[in-house]
C-alpha positions as CSV (number, residue, x, y, z in Angstrom):
1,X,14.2,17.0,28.5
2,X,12.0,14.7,30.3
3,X,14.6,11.6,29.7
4,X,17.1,13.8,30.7
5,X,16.1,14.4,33.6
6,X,14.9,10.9,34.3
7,X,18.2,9.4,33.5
8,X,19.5,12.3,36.0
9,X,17.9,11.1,38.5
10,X,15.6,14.6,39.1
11,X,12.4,12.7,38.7
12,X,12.1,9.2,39.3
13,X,14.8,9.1,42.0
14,X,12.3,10.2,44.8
15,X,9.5,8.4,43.7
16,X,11.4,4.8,43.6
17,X,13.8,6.3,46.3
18,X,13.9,3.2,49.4
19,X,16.3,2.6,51.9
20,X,18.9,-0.1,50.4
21,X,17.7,-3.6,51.1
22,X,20.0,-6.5,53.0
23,X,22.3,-7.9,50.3
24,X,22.0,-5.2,47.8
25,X,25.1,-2.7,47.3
26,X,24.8,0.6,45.8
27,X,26.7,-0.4,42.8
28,X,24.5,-2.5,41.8
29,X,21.4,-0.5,41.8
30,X,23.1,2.5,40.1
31,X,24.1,-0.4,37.2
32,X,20.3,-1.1,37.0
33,X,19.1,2.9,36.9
34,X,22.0,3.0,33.8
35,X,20.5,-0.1,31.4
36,X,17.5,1.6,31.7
37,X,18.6,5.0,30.5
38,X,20.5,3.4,27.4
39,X,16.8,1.9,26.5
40,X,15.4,4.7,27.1
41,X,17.7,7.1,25.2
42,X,18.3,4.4,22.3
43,X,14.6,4.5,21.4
44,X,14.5,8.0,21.5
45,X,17.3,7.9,18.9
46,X,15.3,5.3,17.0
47,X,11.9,7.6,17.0
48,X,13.7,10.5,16.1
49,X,14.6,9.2,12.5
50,X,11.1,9.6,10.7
51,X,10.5,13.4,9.9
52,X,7.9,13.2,7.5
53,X,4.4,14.6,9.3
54,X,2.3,12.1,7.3
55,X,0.5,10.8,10.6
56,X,-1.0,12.0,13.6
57,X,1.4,13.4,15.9
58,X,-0.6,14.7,18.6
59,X,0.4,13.7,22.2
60,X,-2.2,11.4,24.1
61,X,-3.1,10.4,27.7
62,X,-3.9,6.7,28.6
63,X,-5.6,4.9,31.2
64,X,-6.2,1.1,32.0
65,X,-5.9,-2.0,33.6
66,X,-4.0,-5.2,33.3
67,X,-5.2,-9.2,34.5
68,X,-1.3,-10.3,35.4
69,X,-0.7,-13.8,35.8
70,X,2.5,-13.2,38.3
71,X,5.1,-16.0,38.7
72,X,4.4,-18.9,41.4
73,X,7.9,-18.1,43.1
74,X,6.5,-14.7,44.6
75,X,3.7,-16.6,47.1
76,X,1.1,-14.2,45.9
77,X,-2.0,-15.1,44.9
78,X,-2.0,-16.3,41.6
79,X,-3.4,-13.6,39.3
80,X,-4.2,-9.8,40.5
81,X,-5.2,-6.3,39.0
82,X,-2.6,-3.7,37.8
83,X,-3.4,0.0,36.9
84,X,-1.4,2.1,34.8
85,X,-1.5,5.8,33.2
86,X,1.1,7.2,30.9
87,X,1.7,10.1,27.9
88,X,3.2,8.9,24.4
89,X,2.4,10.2,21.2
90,X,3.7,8.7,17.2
91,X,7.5,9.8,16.2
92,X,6.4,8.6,12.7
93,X,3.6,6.6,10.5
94,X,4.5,3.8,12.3
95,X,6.4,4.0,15.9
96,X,4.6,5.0,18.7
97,X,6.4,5.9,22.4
98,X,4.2,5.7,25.8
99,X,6.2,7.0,29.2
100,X,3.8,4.6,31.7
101,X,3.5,4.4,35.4
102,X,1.9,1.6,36.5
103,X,1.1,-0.4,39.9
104,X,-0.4,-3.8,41.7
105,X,-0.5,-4.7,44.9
106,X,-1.4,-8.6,45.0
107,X,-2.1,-10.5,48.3
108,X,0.3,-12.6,49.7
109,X,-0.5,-15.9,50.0
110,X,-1.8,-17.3,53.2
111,X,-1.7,-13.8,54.8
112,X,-2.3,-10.2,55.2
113,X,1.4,-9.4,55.0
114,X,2.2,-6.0,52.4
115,X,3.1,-6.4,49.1
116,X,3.6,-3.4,46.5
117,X,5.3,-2.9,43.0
118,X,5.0,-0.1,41.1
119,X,7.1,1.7,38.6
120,X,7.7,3.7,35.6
121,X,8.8,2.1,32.1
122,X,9.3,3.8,28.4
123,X,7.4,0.9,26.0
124,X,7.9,1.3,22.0
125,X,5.1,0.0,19.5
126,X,5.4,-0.6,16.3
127,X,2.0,-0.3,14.5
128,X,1.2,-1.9,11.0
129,X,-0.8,1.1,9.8
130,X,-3.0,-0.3,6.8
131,X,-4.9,2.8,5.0
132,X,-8.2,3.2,5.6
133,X,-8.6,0.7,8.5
134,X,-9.6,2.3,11.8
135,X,-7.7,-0.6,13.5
136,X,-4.2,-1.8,14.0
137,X,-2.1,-4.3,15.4
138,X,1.7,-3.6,16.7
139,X,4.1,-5.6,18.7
140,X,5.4,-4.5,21.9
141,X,9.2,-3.9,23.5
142,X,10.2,-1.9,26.6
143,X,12.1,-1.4,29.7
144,X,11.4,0.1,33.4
145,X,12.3,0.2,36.7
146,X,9.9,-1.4,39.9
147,X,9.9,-0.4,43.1
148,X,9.2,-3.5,45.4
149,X,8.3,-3.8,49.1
150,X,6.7,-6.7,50.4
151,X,7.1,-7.9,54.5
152,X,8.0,-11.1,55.5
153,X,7.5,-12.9,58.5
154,X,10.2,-13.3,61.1
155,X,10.5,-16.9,63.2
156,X,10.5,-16.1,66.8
157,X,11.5,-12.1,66.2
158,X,9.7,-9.4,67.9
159,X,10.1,-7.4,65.2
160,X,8.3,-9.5,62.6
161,X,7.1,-9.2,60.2
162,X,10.0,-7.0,58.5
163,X,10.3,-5.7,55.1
164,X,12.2,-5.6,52.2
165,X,11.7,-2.8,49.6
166,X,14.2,-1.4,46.4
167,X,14.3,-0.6,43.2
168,X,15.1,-3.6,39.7
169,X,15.1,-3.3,36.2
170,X,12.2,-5.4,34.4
171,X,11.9,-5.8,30.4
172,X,8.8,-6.5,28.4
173,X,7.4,-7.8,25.2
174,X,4.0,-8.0,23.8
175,X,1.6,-7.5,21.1
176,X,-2.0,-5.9,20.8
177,X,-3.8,-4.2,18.7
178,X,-5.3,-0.7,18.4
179,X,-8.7,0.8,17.5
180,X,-8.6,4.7,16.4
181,X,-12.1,6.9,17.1
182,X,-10.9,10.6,16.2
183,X,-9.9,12.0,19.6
184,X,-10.4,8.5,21.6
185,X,-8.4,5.5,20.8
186,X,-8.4,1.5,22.4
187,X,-5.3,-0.6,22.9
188,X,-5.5,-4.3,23.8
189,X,-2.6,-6.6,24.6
190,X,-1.0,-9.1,25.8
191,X,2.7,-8.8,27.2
192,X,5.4,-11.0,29.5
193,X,7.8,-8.7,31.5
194,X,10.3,-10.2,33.5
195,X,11.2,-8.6,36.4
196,X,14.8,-8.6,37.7
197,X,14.5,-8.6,41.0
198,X,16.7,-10.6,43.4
199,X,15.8,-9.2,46.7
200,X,12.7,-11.3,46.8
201,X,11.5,-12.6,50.3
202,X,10.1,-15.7,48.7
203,X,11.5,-19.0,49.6
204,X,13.1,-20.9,48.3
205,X,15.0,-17.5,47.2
206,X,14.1,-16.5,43.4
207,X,15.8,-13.5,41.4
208,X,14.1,-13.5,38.5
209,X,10.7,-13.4,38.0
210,X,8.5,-14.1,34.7
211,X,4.7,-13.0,34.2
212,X,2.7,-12.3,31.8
213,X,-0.6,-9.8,31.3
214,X,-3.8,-9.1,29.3
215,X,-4.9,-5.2,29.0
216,X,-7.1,-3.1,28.0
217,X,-5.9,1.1,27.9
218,X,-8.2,3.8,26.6
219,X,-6.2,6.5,24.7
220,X,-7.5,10.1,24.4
221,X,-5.7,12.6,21.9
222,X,-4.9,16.6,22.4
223,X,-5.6,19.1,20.6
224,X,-7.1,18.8,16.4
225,X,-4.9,17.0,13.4
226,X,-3.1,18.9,12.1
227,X,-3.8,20.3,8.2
228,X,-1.3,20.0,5.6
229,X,-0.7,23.9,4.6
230,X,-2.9,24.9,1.3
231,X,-0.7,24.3,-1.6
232,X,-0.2,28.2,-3.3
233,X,-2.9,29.0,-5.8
234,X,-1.1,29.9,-8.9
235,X,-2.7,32.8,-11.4
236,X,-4.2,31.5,-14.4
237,X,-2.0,31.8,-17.4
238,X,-3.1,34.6,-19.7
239,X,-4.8,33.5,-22.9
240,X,-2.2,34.1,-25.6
241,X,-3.9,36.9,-28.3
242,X,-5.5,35.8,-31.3
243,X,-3.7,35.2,-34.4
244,X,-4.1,37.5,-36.9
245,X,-6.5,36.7,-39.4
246,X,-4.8,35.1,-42.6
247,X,-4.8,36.8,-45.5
248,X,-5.6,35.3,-49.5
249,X,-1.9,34.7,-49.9
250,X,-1.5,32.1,-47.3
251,X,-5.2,30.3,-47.8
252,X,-5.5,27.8,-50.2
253,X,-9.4,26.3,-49.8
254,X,-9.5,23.7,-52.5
255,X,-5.4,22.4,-51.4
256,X,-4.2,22.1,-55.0
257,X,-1.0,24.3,-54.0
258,X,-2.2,27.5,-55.6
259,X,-3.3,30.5,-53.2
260,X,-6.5,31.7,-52.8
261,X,-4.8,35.4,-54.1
262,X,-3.8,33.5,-57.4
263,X,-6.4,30.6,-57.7
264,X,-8.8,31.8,-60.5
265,X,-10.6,28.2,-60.3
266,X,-11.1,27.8,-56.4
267,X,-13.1,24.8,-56.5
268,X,-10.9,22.7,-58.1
269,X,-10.8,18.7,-57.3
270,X,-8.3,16.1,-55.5
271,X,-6.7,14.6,-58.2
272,X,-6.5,16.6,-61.3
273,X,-3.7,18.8,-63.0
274,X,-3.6,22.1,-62.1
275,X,-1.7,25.1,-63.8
276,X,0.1,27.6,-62.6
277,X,-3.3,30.0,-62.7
278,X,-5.3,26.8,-60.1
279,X,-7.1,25.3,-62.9
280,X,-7.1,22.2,-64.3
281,X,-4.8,21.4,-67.5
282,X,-4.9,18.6,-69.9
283,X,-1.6,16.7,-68.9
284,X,0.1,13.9,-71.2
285,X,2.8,12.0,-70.1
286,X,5.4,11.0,-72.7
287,X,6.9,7.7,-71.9
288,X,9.9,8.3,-73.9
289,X,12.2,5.7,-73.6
290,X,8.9,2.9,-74.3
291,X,10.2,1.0,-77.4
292,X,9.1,-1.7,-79.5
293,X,10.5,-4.2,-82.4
294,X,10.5,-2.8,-85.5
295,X,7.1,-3.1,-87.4
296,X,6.1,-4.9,-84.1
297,X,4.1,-4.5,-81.0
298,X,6.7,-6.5,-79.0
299,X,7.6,-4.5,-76.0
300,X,12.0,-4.4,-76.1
301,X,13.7,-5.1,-72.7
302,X,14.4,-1.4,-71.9
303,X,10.9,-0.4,-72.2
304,X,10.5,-2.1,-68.5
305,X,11.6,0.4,-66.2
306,X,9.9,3.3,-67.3
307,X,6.8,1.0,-67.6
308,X,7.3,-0.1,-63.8
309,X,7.5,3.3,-62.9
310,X,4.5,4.4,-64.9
311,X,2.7,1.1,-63.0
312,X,4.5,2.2,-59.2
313,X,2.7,6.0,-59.6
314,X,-0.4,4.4,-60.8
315,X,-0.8,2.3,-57.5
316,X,0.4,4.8,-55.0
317,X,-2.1,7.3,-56.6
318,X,-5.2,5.5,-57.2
319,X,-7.6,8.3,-57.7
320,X,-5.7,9.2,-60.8
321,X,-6.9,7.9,-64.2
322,X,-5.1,8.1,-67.4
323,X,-5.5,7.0,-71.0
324,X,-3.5,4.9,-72.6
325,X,-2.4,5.7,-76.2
326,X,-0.3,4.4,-78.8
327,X,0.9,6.5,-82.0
328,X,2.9,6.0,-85.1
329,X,5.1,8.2,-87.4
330,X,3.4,8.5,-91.3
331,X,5.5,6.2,-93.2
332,X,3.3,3.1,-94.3
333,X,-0.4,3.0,-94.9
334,X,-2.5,4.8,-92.8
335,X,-4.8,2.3,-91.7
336,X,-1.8,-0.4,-91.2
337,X,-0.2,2.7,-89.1
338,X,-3.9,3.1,-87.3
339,X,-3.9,-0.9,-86.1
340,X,-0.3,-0.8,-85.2
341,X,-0.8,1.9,-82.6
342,X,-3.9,0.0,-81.2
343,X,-1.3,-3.1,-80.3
344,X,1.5,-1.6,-79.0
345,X,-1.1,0.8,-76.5
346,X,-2.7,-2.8,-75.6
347,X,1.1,-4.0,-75.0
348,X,1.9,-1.2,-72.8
349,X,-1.7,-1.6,-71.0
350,X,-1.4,-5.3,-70.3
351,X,2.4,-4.3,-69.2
352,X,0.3,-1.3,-66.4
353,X,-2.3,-3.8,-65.3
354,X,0.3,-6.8,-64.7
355,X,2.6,-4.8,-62.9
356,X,0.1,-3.1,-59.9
357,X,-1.8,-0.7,-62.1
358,X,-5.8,-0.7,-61.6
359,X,-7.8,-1.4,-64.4
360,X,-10.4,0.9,-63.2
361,X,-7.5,3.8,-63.3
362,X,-6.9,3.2,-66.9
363,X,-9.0,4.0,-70.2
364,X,-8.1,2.6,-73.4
365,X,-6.0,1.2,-74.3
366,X,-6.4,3.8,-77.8
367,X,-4.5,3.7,-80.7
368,X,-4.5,6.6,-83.1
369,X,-2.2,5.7,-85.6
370,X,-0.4,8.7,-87.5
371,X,-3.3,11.2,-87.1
372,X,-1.6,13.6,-83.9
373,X,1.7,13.8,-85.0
374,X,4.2,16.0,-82.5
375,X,7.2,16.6,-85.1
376,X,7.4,16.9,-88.5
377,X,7.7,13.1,-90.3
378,X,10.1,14.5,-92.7
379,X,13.2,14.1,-90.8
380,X,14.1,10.7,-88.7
381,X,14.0,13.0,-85.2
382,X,11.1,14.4,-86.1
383,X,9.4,10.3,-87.0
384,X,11.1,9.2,-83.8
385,X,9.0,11.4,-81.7
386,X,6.2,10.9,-83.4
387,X,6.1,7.0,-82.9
388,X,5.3,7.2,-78.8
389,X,3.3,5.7,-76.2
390,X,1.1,8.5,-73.9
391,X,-0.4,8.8,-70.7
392,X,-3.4,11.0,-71.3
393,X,-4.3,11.8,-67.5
394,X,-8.2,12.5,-67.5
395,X,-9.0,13.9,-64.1
């Protein structure tokens, strides 16, 4: 609303309001009053973007004074105090906007004759905010109008000295840097402003007009920061109830796959074969399908894959440990019978050990000749059986 009514011509109109100067039409001050208003409402476009209340957007007042280095063309002294005073406050993290009204009044050179500019301008910063650092810098950009009067002397006029006064557009750029203290803040900077004004009394006749300025401003902030809103404290979850307590049929303490209801050996160890009642068993395994030459212990070429299957259980399970036994059918002498079964179990062991088994997993190797026959040795099925190689597991 304040822009509004700026642009309007409500509030600044009377206090830069002059009688037109010689030379100056009406058209061209009203062209002047309307760049102005575009800055102005452009940058309050721009600063309207950011949303996000990440930063501190409480309004401030600001107070200070400028060392201007004013342009030779004036015939002013060469350097001279400026005062300003404005309100701004940050449209986001990183823009800042300062409405400023500020004012000089240099001497003119080689007299006492008046000379006054003041004005308003609307001057954007943009800060490079760095966490955690209580200072700042930011460059500078803005636009205003000044009010001029100055008098001038009159050759052989009774009416000297006379005086021009009216109203120019002046832009400005600069850079600074700003120190944060809670409520209190410090800007200093350096800016050039160029002042459009071609109604100058300064001879030879100039209408443009380049200074530049050091400052110092002191900031002060209203009101408290405000607080991000207490995220909603959600209830603690309610512990989910207990789990029933298991019952026999679905423990099994000692793991060897038989419930504690139906375990009638409960301490039972990794390793061993276990019956259907959870305690251990003696367990043989037949390795049918092991064959030799006849009346030989010369393992035959089909013999290998049960034996490398025998040899690929052996090293995946090395806690288990088995014997290795050889046996024969009854025909022949018994104690032939008795050293035939010891070479073909030492066939079948060396056959275990070179293919991955352990040594330390295997006992033996055993032979027992035809003393634990499985079949009757009256009938060639019966023989067959009887002439085997075992693996006696012993844990």
């Amino acid at each position: 609303m304040l822009y509004a009514e700026f642009c309007s011509g409500v509030i600044i109109g009377p206090l830069l309001d002059a009688p037109p100067p010689n030379g100056r039409n009406e058209m061209e001050q009203n062209m002047n009053k309307k760049l102005l208003c575009g800055a102005v409402l452009s940058a309050l476009v721009f600063s309207s973007v950011a949303v996000a209340q990440e930063y501190d957007d409480r309004w401030y007042a600001s107070t200070g004074a400028t060392l201007w280095n004013l342009d030779n063309d004036r015939e002013t002294s060469d350097t001279t105090f400026g005062l300003q005073f404005g309100v701004g406050r940050f449209f986001s993290r990183n823009f800042s906007l300062d409405a400023e009204f500020n004012y000089m009044n240099p001497q003119k050179s080689g007299s006492d004759l008046l000379f006054t500019n003041y004005g308003v301008s609307l001057d954007g910063r943009y800060h490079f905010i760095q966490d955690g650092r209580s200072w700042n810098p930011y460059l500078l950009a803005g636009a205003g109008v000044l009010h001029h009067a100055e008098e001038f002397e009159l050759i052989n006029n009774p009416n000297s000295p006379a005086q021009i006064s009216g109203n120019n557009v002046e832009y400005h750029v600069g850079a600074g840097l700003q120190a944060n203290y809670g409520h209190w803040a410090i800007r200093t900077e350096v800016r050039g402003r160029f002042d459009n004004n071609d109604e100058s009394a300064a001879s030879p006749r100039s209408d443009f007009f380049t200074e530049f300025g050091v400052g110092i401003n002191v900031l002060y902030r209203f009101g408290e920061v405000a607080k991000p809103a207490p995220a909603p404290v959600k209830a603690a979850p309610l512990p989910p109830p207990p789990p029933p307590a298991p019952t026999c049929d679905q423990l099994d303490d000692d793991g060897d796959g038989v419930n504690n209801c139906e375990d009638k050996c409960p301490t039972s160890q990794a390793g061993q074969a276990i019956g259907p009642d959870g305690c251990p068993v003696a367990l043989t395994i037949d390795l049918r399908g092991v064959n030799y030459d006849f009346d030989k212990a010369t393992l035959r070429p089909e013999s290998a894959a049960i034996l490398d299957e025998a040899a690929s259980v052996l090293s995946k399970y090395p806690q288990l440990k088995v014997e290795v036994a050889g046996h024969t059918d009854s025909i022949g002498a018994e104690v032939y019978n008795q050293g035939l079964s010891e070479r073909r179990a030492k066939a079948a062991y060396d056959y275990l050990i070179a293919h991955g088994a352990s040594a330390a997993q295997l006992v033996g190797p055993n032979g027992y000749g035809e003393s634990r026959p499985i079949d009757s040795n009256d009938s060639s099925d019966g023989r067959a059986r009887n002439r085997r190689t075992e693996l006696n597991v012993q844990n």
